[in-house]
PDB file of N, CA, C and O in Angstrom:
ATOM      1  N   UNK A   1     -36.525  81.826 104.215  1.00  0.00           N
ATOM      2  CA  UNK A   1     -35.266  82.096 103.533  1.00  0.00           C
ATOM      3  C   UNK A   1     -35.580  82.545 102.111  1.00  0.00           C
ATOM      4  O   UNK A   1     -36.411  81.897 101.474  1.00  0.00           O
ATOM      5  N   UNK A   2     -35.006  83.561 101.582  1.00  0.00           N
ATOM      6  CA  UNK A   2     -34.955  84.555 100.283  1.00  0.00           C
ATOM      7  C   UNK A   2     -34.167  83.563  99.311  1.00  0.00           C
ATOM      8  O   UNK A   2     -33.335  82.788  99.781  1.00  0.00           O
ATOM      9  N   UNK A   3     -34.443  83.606  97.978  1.00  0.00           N
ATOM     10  CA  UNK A   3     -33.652  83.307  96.902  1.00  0.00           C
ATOM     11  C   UNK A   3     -32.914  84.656  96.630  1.00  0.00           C
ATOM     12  O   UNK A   3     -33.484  85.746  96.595  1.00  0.00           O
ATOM     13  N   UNK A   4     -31.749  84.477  96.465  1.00  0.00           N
ATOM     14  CA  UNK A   4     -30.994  85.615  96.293  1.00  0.00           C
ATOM     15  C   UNK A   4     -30.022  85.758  94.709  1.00  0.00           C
ATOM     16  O   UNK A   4     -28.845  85.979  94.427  1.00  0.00           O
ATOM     17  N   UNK A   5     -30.628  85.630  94.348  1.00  0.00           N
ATOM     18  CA  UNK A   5     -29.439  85.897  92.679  1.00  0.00           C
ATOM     19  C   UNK A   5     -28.280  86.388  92.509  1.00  0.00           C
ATOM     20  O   UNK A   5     -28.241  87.609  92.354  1.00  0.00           O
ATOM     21  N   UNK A   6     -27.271  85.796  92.488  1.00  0.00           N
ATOM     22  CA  UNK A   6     -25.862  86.437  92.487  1.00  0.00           C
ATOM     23  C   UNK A   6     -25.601  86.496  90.690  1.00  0.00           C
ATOM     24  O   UNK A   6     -25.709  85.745  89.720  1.00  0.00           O
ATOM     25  N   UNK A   7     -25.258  87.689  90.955  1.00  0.00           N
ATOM     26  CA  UNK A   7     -24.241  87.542  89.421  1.00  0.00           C
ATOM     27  C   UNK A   7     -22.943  88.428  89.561  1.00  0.00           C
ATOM     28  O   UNK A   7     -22.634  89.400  90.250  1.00  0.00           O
ATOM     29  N   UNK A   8     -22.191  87.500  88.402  1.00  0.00           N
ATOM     30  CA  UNK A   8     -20.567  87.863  88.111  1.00  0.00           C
ATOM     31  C   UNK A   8     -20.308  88.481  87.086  1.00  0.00           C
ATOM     32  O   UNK A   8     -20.279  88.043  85.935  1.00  0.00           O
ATOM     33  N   UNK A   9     -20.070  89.719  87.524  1.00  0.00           N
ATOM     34  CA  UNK A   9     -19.860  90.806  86.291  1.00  0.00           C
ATOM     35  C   UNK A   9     -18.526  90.603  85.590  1.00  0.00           C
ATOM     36  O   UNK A   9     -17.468  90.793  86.190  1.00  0.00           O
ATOM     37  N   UNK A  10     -18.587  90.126  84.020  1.00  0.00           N
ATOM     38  CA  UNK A  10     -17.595  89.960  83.289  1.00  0.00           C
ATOM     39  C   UNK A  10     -17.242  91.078  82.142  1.00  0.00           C
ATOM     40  O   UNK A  10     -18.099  91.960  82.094  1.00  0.00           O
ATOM     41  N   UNK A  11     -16.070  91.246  81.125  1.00  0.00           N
ATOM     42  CA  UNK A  11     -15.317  92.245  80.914  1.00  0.00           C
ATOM     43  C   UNK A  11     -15.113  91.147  79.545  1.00  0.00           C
ATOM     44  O   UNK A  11     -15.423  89.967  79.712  1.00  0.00           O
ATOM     45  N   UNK A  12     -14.595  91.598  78.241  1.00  0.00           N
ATOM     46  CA  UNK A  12     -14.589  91.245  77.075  1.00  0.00           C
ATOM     47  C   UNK A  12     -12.603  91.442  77.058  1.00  0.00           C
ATOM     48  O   UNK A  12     -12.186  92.598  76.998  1.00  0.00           O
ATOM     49  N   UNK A  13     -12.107  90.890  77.083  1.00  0.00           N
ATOM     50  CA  UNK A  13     -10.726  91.628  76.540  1.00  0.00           C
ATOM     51  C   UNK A  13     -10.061  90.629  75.887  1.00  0.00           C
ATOM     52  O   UNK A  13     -10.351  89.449  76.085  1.00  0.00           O
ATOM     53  N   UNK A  14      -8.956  91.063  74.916  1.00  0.00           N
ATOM     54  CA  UNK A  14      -8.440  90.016  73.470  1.00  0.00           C
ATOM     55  C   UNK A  14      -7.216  89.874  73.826  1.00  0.00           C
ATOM     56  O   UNK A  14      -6.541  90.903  73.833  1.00  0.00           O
ATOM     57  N   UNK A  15      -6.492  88.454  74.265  1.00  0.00           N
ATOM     58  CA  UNK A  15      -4.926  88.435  74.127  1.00  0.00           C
ATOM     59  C   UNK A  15      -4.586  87.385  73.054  1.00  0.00           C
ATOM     60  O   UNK A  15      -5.296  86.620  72.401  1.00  0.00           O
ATOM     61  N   UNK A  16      -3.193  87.618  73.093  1.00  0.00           N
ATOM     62  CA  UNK A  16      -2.498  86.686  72.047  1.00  0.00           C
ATOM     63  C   UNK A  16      -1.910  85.480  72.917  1.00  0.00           C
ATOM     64  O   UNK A  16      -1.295  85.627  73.973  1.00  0.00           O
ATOM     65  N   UNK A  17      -2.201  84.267  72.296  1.00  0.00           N
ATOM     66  CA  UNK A  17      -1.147  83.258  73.408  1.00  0.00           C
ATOM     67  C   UNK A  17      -1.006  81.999  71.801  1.00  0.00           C
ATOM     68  O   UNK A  17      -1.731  81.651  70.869  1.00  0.00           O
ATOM     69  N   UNK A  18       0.565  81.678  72.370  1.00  0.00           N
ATOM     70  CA  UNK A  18       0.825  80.228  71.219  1.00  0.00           C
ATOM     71  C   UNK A  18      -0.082  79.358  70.754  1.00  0.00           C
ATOM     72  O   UNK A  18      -0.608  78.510  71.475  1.00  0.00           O
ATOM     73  N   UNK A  19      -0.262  79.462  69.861  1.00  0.00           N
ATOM     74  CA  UNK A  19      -1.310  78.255  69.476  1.00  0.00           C
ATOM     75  C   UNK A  19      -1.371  76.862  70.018  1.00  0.00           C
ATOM     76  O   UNK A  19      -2.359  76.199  70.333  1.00  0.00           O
ATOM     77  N   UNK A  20       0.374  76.450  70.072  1.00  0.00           N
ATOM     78  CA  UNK A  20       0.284  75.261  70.679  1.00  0.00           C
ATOM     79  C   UNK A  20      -0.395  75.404  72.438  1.00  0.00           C
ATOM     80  O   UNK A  20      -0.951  74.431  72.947  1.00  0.00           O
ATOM     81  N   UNK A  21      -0.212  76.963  73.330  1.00  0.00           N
ATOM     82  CA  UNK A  21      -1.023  77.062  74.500  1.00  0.00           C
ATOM     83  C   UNK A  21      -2.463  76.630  74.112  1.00  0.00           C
ATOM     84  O   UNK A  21      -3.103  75.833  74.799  1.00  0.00           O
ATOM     85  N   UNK A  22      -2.873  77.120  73.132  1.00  0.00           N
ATOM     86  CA  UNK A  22      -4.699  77.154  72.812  1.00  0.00           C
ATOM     87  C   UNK A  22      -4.446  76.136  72.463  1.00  0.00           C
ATOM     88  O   UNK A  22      -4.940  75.760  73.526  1.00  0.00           O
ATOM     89  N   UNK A  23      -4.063  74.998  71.872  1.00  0.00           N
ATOM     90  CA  UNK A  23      -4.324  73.358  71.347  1.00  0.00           C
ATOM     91  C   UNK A  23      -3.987  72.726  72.950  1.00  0.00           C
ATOM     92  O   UNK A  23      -4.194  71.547  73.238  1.00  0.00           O
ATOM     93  N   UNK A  24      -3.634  73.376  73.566  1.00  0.00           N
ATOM     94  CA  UNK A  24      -3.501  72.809  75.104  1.00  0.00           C
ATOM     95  C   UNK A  24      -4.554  72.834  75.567  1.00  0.00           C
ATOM     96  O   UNK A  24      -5.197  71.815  75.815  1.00  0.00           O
ATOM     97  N   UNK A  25      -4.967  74.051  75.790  1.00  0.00           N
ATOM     98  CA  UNK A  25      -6.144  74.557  76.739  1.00  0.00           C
ATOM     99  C   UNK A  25      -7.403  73.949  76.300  1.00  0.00           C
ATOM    100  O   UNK A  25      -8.101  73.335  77.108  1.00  0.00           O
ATOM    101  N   UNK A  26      -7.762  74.091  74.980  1.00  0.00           N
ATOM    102  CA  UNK A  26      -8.892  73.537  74.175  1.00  0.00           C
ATOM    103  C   UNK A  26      -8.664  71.743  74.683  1.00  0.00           C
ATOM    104  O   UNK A  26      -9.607  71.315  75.348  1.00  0.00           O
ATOM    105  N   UNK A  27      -7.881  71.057  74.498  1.00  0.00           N
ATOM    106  CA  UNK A  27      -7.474  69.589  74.766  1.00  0.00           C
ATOM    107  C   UNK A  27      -8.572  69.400  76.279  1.00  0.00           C
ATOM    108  O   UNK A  27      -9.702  68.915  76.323  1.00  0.00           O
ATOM    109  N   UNK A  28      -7.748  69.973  77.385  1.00  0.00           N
ATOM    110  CA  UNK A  28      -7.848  70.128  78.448  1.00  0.00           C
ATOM    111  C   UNK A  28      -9.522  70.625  78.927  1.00  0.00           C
ATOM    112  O   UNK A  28     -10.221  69.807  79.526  1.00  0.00           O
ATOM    113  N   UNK A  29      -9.859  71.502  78.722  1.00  0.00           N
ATOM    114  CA  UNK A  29     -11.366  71.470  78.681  1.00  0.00           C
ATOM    115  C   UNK A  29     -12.064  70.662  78.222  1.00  0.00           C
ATOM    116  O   UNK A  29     -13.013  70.124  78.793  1.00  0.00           O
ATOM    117  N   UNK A  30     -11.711  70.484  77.200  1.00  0.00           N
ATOM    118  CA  UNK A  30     -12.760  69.378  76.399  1.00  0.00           C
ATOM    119  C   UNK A  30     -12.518  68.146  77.740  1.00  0.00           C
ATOM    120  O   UNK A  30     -13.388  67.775  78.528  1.00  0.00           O
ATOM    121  N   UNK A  31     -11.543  67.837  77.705  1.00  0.00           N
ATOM    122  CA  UNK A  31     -11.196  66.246  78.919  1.00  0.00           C
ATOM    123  C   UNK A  31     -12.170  66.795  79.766  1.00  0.00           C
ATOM    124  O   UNK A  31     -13.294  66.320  79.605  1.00  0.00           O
ATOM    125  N   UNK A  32     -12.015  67.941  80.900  1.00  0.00           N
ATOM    126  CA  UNK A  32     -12.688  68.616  81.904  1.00  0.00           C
ATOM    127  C   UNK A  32     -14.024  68.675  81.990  1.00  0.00           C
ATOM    128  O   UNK A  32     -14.570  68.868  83.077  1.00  0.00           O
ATOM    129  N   UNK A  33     -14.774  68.500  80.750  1.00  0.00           N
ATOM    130  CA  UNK A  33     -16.222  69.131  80.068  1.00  0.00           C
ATOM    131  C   UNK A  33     -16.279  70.609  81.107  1.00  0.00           C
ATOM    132  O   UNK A  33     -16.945  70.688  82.139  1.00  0.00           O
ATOM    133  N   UNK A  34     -15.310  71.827  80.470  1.00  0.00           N
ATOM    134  CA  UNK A  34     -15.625  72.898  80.849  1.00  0.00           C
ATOM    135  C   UNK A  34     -15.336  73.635  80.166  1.00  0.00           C
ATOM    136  O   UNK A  34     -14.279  73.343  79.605  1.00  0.00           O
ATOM    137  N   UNK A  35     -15.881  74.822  79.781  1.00  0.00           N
ATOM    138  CA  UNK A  35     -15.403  75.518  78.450  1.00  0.00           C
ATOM    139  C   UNK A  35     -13.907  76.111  79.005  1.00  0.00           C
ATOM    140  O   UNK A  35     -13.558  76.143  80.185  1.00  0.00           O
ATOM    141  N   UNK A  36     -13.078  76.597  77.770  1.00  0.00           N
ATOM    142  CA  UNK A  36     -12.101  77.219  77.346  1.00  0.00           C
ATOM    143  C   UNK A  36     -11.727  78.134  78.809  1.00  0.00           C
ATOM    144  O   UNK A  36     -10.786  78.005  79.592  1.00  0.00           O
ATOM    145  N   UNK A  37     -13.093  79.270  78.803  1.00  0.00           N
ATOM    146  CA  UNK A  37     -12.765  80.278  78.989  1.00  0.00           C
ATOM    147  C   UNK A  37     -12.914  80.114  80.561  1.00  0.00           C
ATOM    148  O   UNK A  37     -12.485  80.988  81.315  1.00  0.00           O
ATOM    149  N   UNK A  38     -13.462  79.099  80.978  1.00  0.00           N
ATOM    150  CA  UNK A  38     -13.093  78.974  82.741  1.00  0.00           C
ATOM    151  C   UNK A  38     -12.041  78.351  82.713  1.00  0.00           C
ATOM    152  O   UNK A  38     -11.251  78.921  83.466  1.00  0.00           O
ATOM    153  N   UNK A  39     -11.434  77.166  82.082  1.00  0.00           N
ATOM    154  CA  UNK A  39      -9.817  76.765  82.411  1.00  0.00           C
ATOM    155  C   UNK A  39      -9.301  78.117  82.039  1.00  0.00           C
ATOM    156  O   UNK A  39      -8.214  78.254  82.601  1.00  0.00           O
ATOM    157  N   UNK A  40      -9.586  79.105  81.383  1.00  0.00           N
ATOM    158  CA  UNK A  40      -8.560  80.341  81.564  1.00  0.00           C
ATOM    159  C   UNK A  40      -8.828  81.271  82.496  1.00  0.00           C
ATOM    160  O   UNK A  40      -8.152  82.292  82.622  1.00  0.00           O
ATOM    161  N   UNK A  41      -9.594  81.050  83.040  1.00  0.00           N
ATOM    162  CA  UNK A  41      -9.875  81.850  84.538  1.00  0.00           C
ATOM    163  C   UNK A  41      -9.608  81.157  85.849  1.00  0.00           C
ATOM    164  O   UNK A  41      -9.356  81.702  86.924  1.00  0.00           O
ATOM    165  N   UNK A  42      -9.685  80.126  85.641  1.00  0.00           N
ATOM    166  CA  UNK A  42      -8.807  79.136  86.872  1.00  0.00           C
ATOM    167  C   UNK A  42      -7.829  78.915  86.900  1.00  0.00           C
ATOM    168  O   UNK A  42      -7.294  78.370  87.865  1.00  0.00           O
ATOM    169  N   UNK A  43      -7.168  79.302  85.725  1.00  0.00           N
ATOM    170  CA  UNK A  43      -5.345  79.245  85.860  1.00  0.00           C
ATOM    171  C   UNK A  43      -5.172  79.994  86.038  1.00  0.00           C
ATOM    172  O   UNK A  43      -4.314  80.038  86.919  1.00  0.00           O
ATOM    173  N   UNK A  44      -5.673  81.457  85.529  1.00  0.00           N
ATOM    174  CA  UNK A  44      -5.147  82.556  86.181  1.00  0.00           C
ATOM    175  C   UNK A  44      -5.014  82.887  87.353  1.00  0.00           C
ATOM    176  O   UNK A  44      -4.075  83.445  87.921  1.00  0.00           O
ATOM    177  N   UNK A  45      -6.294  82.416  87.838  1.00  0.00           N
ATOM    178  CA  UNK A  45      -6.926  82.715  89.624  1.00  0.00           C
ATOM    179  C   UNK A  45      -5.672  81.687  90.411  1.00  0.00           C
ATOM    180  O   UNK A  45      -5.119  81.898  91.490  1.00  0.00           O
ATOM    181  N   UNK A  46      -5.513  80.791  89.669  1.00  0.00           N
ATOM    182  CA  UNK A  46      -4.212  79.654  90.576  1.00  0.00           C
ATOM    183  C   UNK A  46      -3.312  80.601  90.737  1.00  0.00           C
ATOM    184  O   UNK A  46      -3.156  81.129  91.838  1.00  0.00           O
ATOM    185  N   UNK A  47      -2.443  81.019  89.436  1.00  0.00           N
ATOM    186  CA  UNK A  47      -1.390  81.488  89.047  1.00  0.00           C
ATOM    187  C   UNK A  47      -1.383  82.830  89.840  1.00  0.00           C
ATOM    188  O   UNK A  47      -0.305  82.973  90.416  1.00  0.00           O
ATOM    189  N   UNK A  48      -2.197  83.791  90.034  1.00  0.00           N
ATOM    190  CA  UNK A  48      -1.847  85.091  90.804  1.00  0.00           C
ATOM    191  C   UNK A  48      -2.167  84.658  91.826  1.00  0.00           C
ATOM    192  O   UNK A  48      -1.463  85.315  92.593  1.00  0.00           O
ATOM    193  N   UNK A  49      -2.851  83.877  92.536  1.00  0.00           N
ATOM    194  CA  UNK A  49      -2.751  83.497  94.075  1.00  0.00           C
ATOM    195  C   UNK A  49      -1.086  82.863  94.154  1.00  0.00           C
ATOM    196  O   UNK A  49      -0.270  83.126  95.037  1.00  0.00           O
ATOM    197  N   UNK A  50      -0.931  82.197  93.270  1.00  0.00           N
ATOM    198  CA  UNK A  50       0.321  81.187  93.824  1.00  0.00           C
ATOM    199  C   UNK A  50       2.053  82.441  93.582  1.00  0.00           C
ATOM    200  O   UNK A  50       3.148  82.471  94.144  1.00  0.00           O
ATOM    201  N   UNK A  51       1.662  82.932  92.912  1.00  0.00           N
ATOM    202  CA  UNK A  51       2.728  84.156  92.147  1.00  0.00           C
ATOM    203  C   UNK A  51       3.528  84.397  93.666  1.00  0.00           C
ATOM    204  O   UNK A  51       2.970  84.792  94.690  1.00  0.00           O
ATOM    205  N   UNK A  52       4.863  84.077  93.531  1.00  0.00           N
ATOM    206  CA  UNK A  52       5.974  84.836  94.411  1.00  0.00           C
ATOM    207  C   UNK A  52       6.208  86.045  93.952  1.00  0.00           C
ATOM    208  O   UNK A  52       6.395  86.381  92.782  1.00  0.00           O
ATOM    209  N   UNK A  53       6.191  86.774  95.025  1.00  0.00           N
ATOM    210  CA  UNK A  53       6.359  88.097  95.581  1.00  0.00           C
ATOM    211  C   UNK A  53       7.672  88.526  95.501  1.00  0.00           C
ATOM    212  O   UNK A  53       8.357  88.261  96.489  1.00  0.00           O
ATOM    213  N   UNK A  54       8.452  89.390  94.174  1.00  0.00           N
ATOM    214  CA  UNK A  54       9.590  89.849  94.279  1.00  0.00           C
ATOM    215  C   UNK A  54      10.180  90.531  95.765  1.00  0.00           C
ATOM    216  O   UNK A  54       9.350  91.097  96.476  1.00  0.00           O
ATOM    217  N   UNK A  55      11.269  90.485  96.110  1.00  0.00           N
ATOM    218  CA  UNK A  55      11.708  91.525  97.345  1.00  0.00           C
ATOM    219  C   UNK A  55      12.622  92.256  96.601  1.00  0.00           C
ATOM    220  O   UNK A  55      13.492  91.831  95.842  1.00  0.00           O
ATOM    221  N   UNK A  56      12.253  93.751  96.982  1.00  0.00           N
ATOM    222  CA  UNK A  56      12.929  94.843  96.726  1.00  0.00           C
ATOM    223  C   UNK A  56      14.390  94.907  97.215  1.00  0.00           C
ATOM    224  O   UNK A  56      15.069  95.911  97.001  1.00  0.00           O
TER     225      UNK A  56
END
């Protein structure tokens, strides 16, 4: 069996969110011991999986 190296190609981009969101998020990681920027990629990943589907 091969060792196989995966990597996850990431992207730099800047948003604005409430401070009191970032005194959330920062709180919340820290509890988690996970940085910032994966609780903001796991909510997102929740949030567009879970997202209802307008009907036309």
């Amino acid at each position: 069996m091969e060792f196989e190296i995966k990597k996850t190609e990431y992207v730099n981009r800047t948003y604005r969110i409430p401070k009191e969101l970032a005194d959330r998020l920062s709180l919340i990681a820290q509890q988690e011991d996970i940085s910032v920027n994966e609780l903001v990629v796991q909510s997102c990943e929740f949030a567009l999986d879970n997202l209802k589907k307008k009907e036309n």
